[in-house]
C-alpha positions in Angstrom: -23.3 -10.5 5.5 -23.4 -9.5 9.2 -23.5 -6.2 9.9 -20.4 -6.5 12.6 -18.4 -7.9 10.2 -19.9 -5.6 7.5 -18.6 -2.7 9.8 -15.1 -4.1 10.4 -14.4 -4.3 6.7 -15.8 -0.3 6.5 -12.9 0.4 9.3 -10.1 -1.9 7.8 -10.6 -0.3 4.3 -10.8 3.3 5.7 -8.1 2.7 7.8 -5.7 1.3 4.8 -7.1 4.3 2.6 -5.7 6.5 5.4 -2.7 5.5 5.6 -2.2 5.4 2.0 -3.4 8.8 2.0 -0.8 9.8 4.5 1.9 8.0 2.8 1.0 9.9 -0.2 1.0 13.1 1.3 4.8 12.2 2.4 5.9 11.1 -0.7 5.0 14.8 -2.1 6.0 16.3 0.9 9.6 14.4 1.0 9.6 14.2 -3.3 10.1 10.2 -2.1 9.8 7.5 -4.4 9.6 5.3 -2.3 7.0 6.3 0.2 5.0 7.2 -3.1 5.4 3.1 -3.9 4.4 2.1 -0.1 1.6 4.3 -0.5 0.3 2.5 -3.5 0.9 -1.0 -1.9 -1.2 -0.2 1.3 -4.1 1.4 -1.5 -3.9 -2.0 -3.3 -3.7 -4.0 0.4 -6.9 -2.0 1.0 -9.2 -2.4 -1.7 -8.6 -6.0 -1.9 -9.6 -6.8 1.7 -12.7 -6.5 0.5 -12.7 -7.1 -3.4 -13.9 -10.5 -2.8 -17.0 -9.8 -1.6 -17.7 -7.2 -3.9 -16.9 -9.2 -6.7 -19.3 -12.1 -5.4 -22.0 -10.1 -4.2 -22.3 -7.5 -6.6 -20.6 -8.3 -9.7 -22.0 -12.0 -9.6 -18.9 -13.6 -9.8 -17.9 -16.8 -8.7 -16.4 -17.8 -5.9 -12.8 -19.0 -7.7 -12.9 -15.9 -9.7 -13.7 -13.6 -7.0 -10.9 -14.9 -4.8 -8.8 -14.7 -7.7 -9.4 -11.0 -8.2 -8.7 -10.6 -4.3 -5.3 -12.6 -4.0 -4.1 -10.9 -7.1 -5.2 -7.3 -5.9 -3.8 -8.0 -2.3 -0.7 -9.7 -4.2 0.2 -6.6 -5.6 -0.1 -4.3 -3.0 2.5 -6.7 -1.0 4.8 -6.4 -4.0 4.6 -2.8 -4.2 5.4 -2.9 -0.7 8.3 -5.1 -1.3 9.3 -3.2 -4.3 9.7 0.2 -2.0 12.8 -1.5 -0.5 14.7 -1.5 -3.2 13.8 1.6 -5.3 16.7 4.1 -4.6 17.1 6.7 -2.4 16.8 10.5 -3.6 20.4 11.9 -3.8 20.7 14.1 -0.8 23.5 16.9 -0.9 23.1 18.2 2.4 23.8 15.2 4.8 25.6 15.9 8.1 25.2 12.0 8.5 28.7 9.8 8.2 26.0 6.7 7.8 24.0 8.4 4.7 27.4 9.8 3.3 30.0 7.8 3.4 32.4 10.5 2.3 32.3 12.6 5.2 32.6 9.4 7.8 35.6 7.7 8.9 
């Protein structure tokens, strides 16, 4: 493998992992569900941009198979992604907002 391209893959993955990270951090933070499901889709989006080649090169795998392993991990990680969009907001009983309480707007 080149070593530029070998490099870019080290930044994509540590880049995804960090952002993960981050979104997990808010997710405690904010006691969000959902940001604690995007989180997990950007960790899956992450490892699998380079599963591939780790499954090839070091596991011995075949091509098929190791391509398998990558669309599956990388299809995951979209449809946690996805997922987050429709898991439900936290109840909030403080909102000054007439959009996020429909109650108090007119």
């Amino acid at each position: 493998m080149f070593v530029g391209l070998l490099a870019a893959k080290v930044v994509i993955v540590a880049l995804g992992i960090f952002v993960a990270f981050q979104g997990y951090r808010a997710a405690r933070r904010e006691r969000s569900q959902r940001m604690l499901v995007v989180a997990g889709g950007f960790a899956f989006l992450s490892i699998g941009s380079v599963l591939e080649g780790i499954c090839y090169e070091l596991l011995q795998m075949s091509t098929l198979l190791a391509g398998i392993v990558q669309t599956c991990t990388v299809g995951l990680g979209m449809t946690l992604i996805v997922a987050s969009l429709f898991v439900p907001a936290a109840a909030s009983t403080s909102s000054t907002d007439p959009i996020d309480d429909p109650q108090r707007g007119e």
